[in-house]
NUPALO-882098 format. One record per residue: residue number from 1; residue in three letters; x, y, z of N, C-alpha, C in turn. Coordinates in steps of 0.05 Angstrom, whole numbers, padded with zeros to 5 digits. Layout:
<bavos>
NUM | ALA | X | Y | Z | X | Y | Z | X | Y | Z
...
</bavos>
This chain:
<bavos>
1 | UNK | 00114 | 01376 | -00087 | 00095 | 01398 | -00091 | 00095 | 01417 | -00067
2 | UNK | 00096 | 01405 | -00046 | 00093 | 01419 | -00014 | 00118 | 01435 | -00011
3 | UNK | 00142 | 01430 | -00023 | 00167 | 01449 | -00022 | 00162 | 01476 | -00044
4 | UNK | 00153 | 01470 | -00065 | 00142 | 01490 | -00083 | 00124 | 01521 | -00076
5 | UNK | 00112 | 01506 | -00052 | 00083 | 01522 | -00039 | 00097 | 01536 | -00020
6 | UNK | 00112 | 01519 | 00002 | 00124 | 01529 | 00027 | 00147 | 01517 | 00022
7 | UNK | 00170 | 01535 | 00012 | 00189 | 01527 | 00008 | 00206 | 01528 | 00039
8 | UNK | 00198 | 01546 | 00049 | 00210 | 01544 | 00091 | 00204 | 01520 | 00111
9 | UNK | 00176 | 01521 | 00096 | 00156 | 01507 | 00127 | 00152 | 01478 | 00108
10 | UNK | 00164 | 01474 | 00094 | 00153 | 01443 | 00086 | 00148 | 01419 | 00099
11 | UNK | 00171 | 01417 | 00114 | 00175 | 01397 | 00139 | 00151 | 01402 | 00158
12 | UNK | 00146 | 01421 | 00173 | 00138 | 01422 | 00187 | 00112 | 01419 | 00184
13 | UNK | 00094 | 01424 | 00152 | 00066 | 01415 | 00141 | 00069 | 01370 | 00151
14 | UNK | 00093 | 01370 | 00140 | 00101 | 01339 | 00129 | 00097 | 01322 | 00154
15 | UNK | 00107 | 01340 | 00175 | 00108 | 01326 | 00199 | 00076 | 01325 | 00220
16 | UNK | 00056 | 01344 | 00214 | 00038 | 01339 | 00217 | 00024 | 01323 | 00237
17 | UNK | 00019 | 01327 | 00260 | -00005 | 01295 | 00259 | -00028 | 01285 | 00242
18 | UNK | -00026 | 01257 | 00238 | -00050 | 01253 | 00227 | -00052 | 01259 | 00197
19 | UNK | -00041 | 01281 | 00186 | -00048 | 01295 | 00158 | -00023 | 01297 | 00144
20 | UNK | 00002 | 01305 | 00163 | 00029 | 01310 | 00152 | 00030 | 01286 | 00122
21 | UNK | 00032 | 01261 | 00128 | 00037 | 01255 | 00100 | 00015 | 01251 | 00079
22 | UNK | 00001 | 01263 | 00085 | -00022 | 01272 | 00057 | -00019 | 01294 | 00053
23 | UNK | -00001 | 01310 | 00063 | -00008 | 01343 | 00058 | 00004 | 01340 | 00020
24 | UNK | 00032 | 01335 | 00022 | 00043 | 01340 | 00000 | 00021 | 01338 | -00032
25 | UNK | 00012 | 01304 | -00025 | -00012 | 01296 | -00042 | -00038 | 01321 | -00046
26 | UNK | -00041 | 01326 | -00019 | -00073 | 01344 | -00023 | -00060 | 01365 | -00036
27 | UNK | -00032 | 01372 | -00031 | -00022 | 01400 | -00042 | -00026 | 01394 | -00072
28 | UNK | -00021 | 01376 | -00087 | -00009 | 01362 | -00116 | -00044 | 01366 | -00127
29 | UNK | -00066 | 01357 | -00111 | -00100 | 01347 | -00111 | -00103 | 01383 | -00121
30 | UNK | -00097 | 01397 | -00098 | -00111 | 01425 | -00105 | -00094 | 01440 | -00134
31 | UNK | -00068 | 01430 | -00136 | -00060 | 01439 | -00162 | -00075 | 01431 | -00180
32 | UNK | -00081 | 01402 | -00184 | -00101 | 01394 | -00207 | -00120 | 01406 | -00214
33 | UNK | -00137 | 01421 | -00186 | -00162 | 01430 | -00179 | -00165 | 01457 | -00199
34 | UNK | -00140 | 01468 | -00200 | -00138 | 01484 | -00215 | -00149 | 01510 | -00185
35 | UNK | -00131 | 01504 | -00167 | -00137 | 01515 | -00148 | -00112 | 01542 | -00153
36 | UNK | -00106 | 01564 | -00143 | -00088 | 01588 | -00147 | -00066 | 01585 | -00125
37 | UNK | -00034 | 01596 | -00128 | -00024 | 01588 | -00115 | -00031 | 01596 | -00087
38 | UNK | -00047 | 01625 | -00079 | -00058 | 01640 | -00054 | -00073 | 01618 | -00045
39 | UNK | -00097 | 01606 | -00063 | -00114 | 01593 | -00043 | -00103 | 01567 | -00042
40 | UNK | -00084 | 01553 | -00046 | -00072 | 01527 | -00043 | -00060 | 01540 | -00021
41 | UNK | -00043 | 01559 | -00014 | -00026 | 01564 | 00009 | -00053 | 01566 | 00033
42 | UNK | -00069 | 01578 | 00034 | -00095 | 01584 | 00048 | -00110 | 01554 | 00056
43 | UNK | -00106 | 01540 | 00039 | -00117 | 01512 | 00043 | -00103 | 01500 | 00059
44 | UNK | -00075 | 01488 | 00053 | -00059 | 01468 | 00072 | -00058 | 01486 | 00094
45 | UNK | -00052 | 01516 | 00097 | -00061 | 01521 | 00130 | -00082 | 01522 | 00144
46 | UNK | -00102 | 01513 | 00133 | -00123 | 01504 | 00137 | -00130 | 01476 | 00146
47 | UNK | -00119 | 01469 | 00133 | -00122 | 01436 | 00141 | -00089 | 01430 | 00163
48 | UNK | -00076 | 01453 | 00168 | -00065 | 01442 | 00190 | -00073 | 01456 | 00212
49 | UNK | -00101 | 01473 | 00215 | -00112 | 01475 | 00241 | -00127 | 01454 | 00241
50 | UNK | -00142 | 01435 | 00222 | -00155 | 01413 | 00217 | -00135 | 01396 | 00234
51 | UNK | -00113 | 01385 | 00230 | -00098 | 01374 | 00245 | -00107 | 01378 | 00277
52 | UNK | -00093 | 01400 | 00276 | -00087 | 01397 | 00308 | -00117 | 01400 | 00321
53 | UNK | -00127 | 01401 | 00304 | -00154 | 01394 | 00330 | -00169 | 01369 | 00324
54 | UNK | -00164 | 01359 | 00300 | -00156 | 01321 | 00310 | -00149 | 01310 | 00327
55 | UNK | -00117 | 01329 | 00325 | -00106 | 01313 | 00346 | -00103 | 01317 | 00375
56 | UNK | -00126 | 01346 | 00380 | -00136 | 01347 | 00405 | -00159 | 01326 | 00412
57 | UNK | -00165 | 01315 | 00400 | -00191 | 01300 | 00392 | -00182 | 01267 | 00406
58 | UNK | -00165 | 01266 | 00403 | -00145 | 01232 | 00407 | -00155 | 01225 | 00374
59 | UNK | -00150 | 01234 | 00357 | -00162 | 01222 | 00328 | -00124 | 01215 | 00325
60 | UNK | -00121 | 01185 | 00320 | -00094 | 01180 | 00311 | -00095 | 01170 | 00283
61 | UNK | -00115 | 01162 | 00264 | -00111 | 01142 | 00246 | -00130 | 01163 | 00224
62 | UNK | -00122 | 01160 | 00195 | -00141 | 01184 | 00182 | -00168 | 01162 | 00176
63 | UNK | -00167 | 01130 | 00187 | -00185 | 01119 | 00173 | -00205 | 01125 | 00203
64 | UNK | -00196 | 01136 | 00228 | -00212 | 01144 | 00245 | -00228 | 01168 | 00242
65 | UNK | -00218 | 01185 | 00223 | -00233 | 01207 | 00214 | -00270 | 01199 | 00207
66 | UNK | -00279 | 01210 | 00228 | -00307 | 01205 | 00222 | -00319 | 01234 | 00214
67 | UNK | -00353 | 01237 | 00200 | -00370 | 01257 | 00183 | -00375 | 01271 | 00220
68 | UNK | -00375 | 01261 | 00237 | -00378 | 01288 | 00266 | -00355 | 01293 | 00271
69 | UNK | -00327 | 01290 | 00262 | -00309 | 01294 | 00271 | -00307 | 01326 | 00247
70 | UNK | -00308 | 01321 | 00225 | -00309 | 01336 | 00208 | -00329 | 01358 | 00211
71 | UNK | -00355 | 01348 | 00218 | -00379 | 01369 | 00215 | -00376 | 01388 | 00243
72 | UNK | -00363 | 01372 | 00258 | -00353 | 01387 | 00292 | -00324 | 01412 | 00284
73 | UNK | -00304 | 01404 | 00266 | -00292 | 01434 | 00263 | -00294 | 01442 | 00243
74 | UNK | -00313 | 01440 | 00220 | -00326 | 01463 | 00203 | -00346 | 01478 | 00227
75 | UNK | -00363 | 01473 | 00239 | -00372 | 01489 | 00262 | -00345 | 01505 | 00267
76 | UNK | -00326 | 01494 | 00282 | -00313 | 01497 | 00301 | -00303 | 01530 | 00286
77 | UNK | -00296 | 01520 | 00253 | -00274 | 01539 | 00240 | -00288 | 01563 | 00226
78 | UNK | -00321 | 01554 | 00220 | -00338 | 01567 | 00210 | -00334 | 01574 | 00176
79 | UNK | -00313 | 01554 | 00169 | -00313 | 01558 | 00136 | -00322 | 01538 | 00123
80 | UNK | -00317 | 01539 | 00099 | -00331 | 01519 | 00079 | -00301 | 01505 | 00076
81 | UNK | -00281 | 01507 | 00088 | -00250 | 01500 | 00066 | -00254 | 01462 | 00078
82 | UNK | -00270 | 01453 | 00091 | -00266 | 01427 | 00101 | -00281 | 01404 | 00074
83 | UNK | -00300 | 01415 | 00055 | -00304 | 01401 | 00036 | -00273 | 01403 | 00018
84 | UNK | -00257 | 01406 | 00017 | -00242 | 01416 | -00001 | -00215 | 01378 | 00010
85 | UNK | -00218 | 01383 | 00033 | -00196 | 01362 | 00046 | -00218 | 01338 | 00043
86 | UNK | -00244 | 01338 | 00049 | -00265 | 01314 | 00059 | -00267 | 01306 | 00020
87 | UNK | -00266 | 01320 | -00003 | -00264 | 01316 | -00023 | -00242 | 01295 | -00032
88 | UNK | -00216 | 01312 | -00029 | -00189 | 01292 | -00027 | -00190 | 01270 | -00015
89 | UNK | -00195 | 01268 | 00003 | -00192 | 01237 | 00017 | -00217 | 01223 | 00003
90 | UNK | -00241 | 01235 | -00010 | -00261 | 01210 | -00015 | -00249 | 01208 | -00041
91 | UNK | -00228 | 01219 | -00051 | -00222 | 01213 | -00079 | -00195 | 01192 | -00065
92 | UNK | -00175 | 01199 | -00047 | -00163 | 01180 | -00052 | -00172 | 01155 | -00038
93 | UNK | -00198 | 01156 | -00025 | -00215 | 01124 | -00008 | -00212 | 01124 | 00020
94 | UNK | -00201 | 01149 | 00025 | -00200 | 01147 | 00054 | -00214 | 01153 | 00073
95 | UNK | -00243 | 01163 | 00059 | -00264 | 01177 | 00087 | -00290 | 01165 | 00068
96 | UNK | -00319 | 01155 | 00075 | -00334 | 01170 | 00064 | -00344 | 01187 | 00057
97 | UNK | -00364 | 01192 | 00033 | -00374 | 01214 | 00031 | -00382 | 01230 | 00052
98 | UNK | -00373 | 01247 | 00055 | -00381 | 01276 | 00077 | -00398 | 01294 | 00065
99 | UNK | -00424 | 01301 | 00064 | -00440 | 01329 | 00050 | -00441 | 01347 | 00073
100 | UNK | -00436 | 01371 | 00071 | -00443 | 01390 | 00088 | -00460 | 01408 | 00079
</bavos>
């Protein structure tokens, strides 16, 4: 799915810290979503500034992903796009519920 979106930069979503191998999945999640292909491209670069400030964070494990880690760069980014990733992972079991 992630070659479809970014047919250049795919690797470089894939390789990621932390997120790289869920990107492809969350990419596949927001297709379902019935998300457009603009805001799916708008999303995974979104969630790879989500990355890297994880992984300024020392956050190595996504089951380390905690609700202040999250609620700290929706501040940080000032958008709503972090329910959209905190959605995906409570669907695939990997975070609790997050409400913002």
């Amino acid at each position: 799915m992630l070659t479809q979106i970014f047919p250049q930069d795919s690797r470089r979503y894939l390789s990621l810290p932390l997120l790289g191998p869920l990107m492809d999945r969350y990419a596949g999640w927001l297709q379902e979503q019935r998300y457009s292909r603009r805001s799916t491209r708008y999303e995974l670069r979104m969630a790879a500034h989500a990355a890297a400030y994880l992984k300024r964070r020392a956050v190595r494990r996504i089951e380390d992903v905690s609700a202040e880690h999250l609620a700290a760069c929706h501040l940080l980014f000032r958008r709503s796009f972090l329910k959209r990733p905190a959605a995906f992972m409570c669907w695939r079991g990997s975070l609790m519920r997050v409400v913002f």
